[in-house]
N, C-alpha and C positions, 0 to 999 in steps of 0.2 A: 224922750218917750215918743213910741210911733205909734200909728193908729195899728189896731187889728184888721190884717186885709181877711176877713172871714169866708170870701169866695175863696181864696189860696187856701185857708185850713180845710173847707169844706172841701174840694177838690182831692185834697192829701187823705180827709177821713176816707172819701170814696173811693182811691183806690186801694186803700187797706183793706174797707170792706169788700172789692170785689176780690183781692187776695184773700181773704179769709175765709169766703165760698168757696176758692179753688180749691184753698189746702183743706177743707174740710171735705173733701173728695179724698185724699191721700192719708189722714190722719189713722182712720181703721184698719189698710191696709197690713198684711201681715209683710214680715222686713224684706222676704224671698221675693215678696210679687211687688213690691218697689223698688228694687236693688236692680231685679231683671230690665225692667222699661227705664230703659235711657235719660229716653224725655222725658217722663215724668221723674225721675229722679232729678236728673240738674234743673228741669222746670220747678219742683219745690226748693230747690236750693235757693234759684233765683227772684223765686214769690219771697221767700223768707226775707232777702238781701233788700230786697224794693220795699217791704212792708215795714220793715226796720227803717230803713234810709225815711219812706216818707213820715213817720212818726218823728224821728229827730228831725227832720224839716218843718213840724209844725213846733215841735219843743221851742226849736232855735227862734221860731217865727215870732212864737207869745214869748218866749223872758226877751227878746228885743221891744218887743214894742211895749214890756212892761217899764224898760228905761234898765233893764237889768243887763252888767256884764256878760257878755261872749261865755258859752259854758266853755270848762276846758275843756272838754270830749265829750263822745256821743254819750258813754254812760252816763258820767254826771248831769245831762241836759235832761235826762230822766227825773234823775233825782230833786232836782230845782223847780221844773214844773211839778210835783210833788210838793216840795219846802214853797211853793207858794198856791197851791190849792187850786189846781188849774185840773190834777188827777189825785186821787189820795194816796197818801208816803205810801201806805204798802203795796200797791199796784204800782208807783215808779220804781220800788226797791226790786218789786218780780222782774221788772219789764229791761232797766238797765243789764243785767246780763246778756240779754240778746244781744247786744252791740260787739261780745264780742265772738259769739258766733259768726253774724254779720265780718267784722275784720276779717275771722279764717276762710269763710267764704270769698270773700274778694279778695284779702293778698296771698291765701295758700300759704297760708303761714306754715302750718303741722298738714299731715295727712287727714283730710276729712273724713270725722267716727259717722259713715253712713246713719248709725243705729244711733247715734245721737242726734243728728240732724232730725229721722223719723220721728224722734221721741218729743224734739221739742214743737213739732208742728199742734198735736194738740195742746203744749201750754200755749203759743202763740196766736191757737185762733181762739182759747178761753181769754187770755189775758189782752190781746191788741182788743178782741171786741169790747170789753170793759173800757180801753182805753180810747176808742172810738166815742162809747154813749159818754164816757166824763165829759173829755173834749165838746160835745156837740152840746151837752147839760150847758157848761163853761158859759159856751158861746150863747147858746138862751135866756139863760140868769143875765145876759149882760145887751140883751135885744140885739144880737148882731146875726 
């Protein structure tokens, strides 16, 4: 078991929450007038991909230092912080999907559904902000 470095989680909440300001700029957006701008289309793709990655960077942070086995994948590392009360099961059960949006975003796996990208930016900034205040709840409950 390792200590909780809580400056590293805090770090990782914040720049979630400033991804989550951004995308919440893009969220009402109708699909035309996001589709059209460039940037701000591969820029939401890319806030989604970061916001993703640093939330499993804190997963993976707390089941280490809880003395808990290497998750096998990004999803399940959801799920585990979850099964140990760090975020509650139904908020990791929302939230592990995203990882594998995240994959098609980064390996180009299938052709990316624009319209589903758009679509999950509002679940993303409902569901990552809940998974922020757990997180930072976590870390108070435990004076760090």
């Amino acid at each position: 078991m390792t200590e909780v470095d809580a400056s590293l989680v805090r770090r990782k909440l914040a720049r979630i929450t400033r991804n989550l300001e951004d995308l919440s700029t893009v969220q009402s957006l109708e699909f035309e007038r996001y589709i059209e701008d460039r940037f701000r289309h591969k820029g939401t793709e890319r806030i989604l991909q970061e916001t993703v990655e640093s939330a499993v960077d804190v997963n993976l942070h707390l089941l280490k230092a809880a003395g808990l086995p290497p998750s096998q994948d990004y999803f399940r590392s959801f799920v585990e912080v979850g099964r140990h009360g760090v975020i509650a099961l139904a908020l990791a059960e929302r939230l592990a999907p995203s990882t594998g949006l995240r994959n098609r975003l980064v390996h180009e796996y299938d052709t990316i559904d624009d319209r589903r990208v758009l679509d999950a930016v509002g679940d993303a900034v409902q569901d990552f902000g809940e998974y922020v205040a757990a997180v930072e709840g976590w870390l108070t409950e435990r004076g760090l």
